[in-house]
N, C-alpha and C positions, 0 to 999 in steps of 0.2 A: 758324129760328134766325137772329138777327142778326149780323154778320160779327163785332163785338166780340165775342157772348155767346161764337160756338163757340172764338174767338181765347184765350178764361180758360178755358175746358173744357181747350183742348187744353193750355192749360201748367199748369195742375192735375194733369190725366195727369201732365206729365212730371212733375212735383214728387214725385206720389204712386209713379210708378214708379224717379228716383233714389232717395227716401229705401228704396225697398223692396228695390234693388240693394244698396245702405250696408247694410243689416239683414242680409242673406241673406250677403255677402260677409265681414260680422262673425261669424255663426255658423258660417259656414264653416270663419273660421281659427279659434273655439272648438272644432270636431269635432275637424277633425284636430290641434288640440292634444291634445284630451282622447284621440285617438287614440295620437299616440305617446307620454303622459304613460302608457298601457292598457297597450305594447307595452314599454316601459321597467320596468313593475312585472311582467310576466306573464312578461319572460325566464328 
């Protein structure tokens, strides 16, 4: 591998691993909405 190639690998990772952080931390606060939206109708 040449210094540039591994240089765009490695900030491709990052890219692919913030946008996968933003996704996960998005459905997150969809759970636990839809959690206490559960726990509001189940009282």
């Amino acid at each position: 591998m040449s210094r540039s190639g591994r240089l765009k690998e490695d900030f491709a990772n990052e890219l692919v691993v913030k946008i996968w952080d933003r996704i996960l931390v998005k459905n997150n606060h969809n759970l636990v909405s839809v959690k206490q939206n559960a726990q509001v109708h189940f009282r």
